[in-house]
N, C-alpha and C positions, 0 to 999 in steps of 0.2 A: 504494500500500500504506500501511497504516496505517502511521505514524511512530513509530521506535524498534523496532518488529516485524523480526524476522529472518524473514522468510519463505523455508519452504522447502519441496520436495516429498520424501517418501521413494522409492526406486529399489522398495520394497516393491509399488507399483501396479502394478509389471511385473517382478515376482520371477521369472515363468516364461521372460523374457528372458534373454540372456546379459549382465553389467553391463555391459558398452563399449554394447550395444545398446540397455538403459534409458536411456541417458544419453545417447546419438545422441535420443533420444525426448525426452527431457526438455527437452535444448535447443530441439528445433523448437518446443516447445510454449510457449516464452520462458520457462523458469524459467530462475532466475541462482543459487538453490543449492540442496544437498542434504542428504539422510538417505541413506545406504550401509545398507542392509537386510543383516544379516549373520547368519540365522536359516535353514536350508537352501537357502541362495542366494545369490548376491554373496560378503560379504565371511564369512562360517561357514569359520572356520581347519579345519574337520573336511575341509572338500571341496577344501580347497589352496588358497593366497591368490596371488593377481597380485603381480606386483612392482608394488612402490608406485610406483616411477617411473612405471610406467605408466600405473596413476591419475591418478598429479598430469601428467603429460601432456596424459592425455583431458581434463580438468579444464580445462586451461588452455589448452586447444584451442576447448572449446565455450563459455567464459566461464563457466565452472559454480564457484561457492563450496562447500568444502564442509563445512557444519554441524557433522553430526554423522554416529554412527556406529550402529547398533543391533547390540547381541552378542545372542550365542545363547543358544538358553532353552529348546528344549524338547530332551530325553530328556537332562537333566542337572537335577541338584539339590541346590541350595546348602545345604540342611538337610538330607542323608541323613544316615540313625542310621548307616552303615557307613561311615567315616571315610574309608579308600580312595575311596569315589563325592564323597564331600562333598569331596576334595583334588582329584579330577580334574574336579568341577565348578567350581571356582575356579581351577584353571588353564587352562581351556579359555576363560571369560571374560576370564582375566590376557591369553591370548593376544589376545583381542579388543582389549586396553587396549595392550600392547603394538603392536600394528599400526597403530593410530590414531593413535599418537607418531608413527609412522614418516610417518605420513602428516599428520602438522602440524596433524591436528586432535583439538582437546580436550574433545571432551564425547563420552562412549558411553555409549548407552542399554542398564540392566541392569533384567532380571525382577527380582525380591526370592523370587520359591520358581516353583513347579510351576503356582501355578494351584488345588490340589485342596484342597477341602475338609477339614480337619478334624472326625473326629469325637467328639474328646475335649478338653476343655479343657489334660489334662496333657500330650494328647502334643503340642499345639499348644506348650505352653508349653516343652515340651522342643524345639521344632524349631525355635522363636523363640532359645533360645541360639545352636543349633549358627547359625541366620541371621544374629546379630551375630557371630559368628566369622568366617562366611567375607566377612561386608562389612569387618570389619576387618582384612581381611588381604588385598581390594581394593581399601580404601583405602591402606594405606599403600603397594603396590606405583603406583596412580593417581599419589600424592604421588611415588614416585619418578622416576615419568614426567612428571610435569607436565597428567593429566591431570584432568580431572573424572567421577565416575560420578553418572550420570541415573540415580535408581532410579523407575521407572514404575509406580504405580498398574493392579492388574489388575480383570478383572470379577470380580463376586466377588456375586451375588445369595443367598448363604448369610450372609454375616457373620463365615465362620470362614477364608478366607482367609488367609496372610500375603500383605500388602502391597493389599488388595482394601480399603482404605480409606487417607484421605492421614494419616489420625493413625498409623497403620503405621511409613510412610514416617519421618514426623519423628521417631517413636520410634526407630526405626534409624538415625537421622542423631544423633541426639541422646545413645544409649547405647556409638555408635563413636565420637561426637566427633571426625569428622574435616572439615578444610573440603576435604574431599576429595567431599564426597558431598552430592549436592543434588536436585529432585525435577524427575522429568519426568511432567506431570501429561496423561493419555490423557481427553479428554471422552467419547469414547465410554464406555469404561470406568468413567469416573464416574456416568455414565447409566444403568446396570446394575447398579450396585453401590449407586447412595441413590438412582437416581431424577429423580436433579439434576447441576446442576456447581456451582452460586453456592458454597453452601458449600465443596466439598472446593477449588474456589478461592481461597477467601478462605484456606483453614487450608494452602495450599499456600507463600505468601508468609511470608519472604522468601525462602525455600530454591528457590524456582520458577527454573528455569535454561529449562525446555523446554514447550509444548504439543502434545502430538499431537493435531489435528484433526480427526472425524471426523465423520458424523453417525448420526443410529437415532432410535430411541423408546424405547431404555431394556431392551427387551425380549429383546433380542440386540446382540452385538457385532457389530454390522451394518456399517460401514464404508463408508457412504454416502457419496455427495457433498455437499457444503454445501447446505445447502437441501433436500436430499430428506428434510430429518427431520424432529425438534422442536425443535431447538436452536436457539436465538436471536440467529445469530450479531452482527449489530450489536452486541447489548447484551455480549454476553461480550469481543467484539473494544473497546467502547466502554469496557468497564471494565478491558482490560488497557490500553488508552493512558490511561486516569484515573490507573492506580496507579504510572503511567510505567515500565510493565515494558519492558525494552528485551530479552530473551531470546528463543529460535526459536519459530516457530508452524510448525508444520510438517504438511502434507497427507499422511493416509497413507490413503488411498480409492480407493475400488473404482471401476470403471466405466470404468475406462482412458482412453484418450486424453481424450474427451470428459467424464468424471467430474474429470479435472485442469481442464480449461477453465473451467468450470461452478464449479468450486470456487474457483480464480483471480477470479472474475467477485464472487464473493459478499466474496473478501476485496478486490477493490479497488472494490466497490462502497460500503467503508465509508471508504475514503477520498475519494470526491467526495461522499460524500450526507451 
């Protein structure tokens, strides 16, 4: 593996699994760390969460590290205009943040909104408040935990998005001011939203904590294996070891068993070639 690279697989490739089961899987398949997919499946507080022990048991049974965490995001949103949804959206993610203390790891991966489009400049601008309210008030609960929140870059081939660009991102890191909040940057997603990654890369540093790895052609959030797209992984993998990023790279692709291999093979193919 590429040097300084935290690599790691998300349990998301086998969400339809039960998690002790993704992770029987993940080990056979030699990975040594993880993403805990926490979005209707695995770790989503909505469906009831394992005792941690038990995690860090399984964990430490199969030699599995574990990275990070991804919180849930869809039928919640951090910008509702009805204040009651916009609280139980931020405590349902708190819980996500909460849980990941418990389990000794510090980075979770959060949405920044819904996803949806925008059809009006004001009311975009009115939901870009209520959006730094409720990051500020995950971050300061992170800070009390000790942990970190990933805010992830989403697709976004409109332009009106929140968070569906990484200048989003830094504006929400930058208007919370907390060093509680840093960027986890989804190549797919960037591929969909400009077309590219070079750039939202470059404007990603130094906040860059995470990559989610994926591949496509820009046209859908496709979730490919390395190599089944456009994406150039050498040169992207060759320019995070230039800029001596030492953060997660993380697999979160389709194709199961075989779609991990295949993808394994492309990231360690940049470290002998």
């Amino acid at each position: 593996m590429p040097s300084g690279l935290q690599v790691a697989v998300s349990t998301w490739t086998f969400r339809t699994q039960p998690l002790f089961a993704a992770l029987d899987i993940l080990h056979l398949l030699g990975v040594t760390a993880v993403e805990l997919w926490g979005d209707r499946a695995h770790l989503d507080p909505r469906l009831g969460l394992p005792d941690p022990e038990e995690i860090g048991a399984a964990l430490d049974r199969l030699g599995l590290t574990l990275h990070s965490v991804h919180g849930p995001f869809r039928g919640m949103d951090l910008a509702a205009d009805d204040e009651t949804q916009r609280a139980e959206a931020v405590a349902l993610v708190g819980q996500a943040l909460e849980y990941a203390a418990r389990l000794d790891c510090r980075r979770v991966v959060v949405h920044p909104s819904t996803g949806i489009p925008f059809d009006s400049e004001t009311r975009r601008a009115a939901a870009w408040r209520r959006t730094v309210a409720s990051f500020g008030e995950l971050a300061r609960r992170a800070g009390q935990l000790g942990v970190t929140v990933l805010i992830e870059n989403l697709p976004d081939s409109t332009g009106r998005v929140i968070g569906g660009r990484v200048a989003d991102l830094l504006a929400l890191i930058e208007e919370v001011a907390s060093p509680h909040l840093a960027v986890c940057l989804d190549v797919g997603h960037a591929l969909v939203s400009t077309g590219g990654w070079q750039e939202e890369l470059a404007a990603a540093f130094p906040y860059l904590r995470s990559v989610h790895a994926s591949d496509g052609d820009g046209s859908a959030d496709a979730h490919l294996p390395l190599g089944d797209g456009t994406v150039p992984w050498d040169e992207l993998l060759r320019t995070l070891v230039e800029r001596g990023y030492e953060g997660g790279f993380v697999l979160e692709v389709g194709g199961g068993e075989d779609g991990i291999r295949r993808s394994l093979t492309v990231v360690e193919r940049r470290r002998t070639g």
